[in-house]
C-alpha positions in Angstrom: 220.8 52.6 113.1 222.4 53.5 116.5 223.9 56.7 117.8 225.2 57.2 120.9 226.3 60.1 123.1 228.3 60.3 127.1 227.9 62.8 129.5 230.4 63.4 132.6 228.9 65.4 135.7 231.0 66.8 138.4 229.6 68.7 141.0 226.1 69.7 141.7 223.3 71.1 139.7 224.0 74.9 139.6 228.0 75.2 140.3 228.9 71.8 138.4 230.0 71.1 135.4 230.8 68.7 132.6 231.9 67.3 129.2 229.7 66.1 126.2 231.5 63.8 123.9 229.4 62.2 120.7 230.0 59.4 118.3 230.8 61.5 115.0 233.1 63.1 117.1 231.2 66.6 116.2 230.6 66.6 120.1 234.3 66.1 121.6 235.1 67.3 125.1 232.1 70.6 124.3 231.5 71.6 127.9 228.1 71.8 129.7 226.7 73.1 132.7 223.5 74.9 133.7 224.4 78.5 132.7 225.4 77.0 129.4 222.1 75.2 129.0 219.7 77.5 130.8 221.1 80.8 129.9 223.7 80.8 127.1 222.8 77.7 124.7 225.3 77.5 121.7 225.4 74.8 119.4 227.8 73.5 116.5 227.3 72.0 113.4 227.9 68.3 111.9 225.6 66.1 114.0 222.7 64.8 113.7 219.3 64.7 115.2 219.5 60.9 116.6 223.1 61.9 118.5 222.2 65.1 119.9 219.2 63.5 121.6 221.6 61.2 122.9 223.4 63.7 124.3 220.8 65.7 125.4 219.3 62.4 127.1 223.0 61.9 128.7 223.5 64.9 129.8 220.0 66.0 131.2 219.9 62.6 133.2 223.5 63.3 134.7 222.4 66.6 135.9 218.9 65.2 137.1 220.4 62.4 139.1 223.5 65.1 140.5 220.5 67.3 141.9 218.7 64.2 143.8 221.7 62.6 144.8 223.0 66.4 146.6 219.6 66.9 148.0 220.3 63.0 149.6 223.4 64.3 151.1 225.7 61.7 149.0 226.6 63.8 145.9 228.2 62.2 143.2 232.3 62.3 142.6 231.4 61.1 139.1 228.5 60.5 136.7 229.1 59.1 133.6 226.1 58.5 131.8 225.3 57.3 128.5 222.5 57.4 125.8 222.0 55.2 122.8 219.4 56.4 120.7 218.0 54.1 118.2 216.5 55.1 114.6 214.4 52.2 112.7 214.5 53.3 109.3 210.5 53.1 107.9 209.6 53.3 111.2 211.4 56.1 113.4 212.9 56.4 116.7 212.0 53.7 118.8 214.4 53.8 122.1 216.7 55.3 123.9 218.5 53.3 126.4 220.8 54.7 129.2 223.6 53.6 130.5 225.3 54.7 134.1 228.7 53.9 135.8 228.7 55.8 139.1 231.4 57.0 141.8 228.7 58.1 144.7 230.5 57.7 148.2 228.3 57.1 150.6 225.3 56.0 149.3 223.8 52.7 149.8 222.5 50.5 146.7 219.0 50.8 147.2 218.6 54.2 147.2 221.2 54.7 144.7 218.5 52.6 142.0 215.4 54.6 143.5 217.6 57.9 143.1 218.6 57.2 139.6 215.2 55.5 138.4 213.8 58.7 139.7 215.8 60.6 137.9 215.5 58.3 134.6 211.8 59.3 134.8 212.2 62.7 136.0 214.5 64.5 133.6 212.8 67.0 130.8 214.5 64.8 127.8 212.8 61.4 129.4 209.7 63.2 129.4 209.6 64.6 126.2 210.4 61.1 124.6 207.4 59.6 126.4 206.2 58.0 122.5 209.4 55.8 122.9 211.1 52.7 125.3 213.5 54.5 127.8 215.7 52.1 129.7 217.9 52.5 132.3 221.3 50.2 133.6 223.1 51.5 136.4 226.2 50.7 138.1 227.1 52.0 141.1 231.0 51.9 141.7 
């Protein structure tokens, strides 16, 4: 089984913002940003746990990679990251692969991949699904 979750940043870390949009549809244009994920965390009902780690994945790589790329001096017009998280039945969750299509003027390729590789390993979610495969394909447009 697959489930799968996008992410649009705009902005930077602390005054951006952005959209969360899921595959059930129980996640459709819900807002995010870091007062809603730091300080006032809501949540609604009909997903389940394979999608929101998808989104939480999207999302908290978006934001990661917004905060290197400002601190660069090149921050991002766009973000749109995705997450697929898969679910083995019998044997679990074994990956969550990540997706990026990018809109960063300014920004050469090379450090666009180290930026966003850094980020891929970087970002809290990553981290806490250190038992599983974490992959990465970005485009830079």
């Amino acid at each position: 089984m697959k489930r799968s979750a996008t992410a649009v940043w705009s902005g930077d870390l602390k005054g951006g913002k952005g959209r969360l949009d899921s595959q059930s549809g129980a996640l459709s244009g819900v807002p995010y940003g870091f007062r809603g994920r730091f300080e006032d965390e809501t949540g609604r009902s009909g997903t389940n746990p394979e999608e929101l780690i998808a989104a939480a994945h999207a999302g908290c790589f978006a934001m990661q990679l917004s905060h290197f790329l400002a601190e660069n001096g090149t921050p991002a017009e766009e973000l749109r990251a995705t997450a697929e998280v898969e679910l083995v039945p019998g044997t679990g969750i074994t990956g969550s692969a990540l997706k990026l299509a990018a809109k960063v003027p300014g920004i050469d390729a090379d450090t666009f991949r180290t930026l966003a590789d850094k980020a891929k390993a970087e970002c809290p979610v990553s981290r806490a699904l250190g038992a599983i495969t974490v992959t990465l394909d970005a485009d830079l447009a």
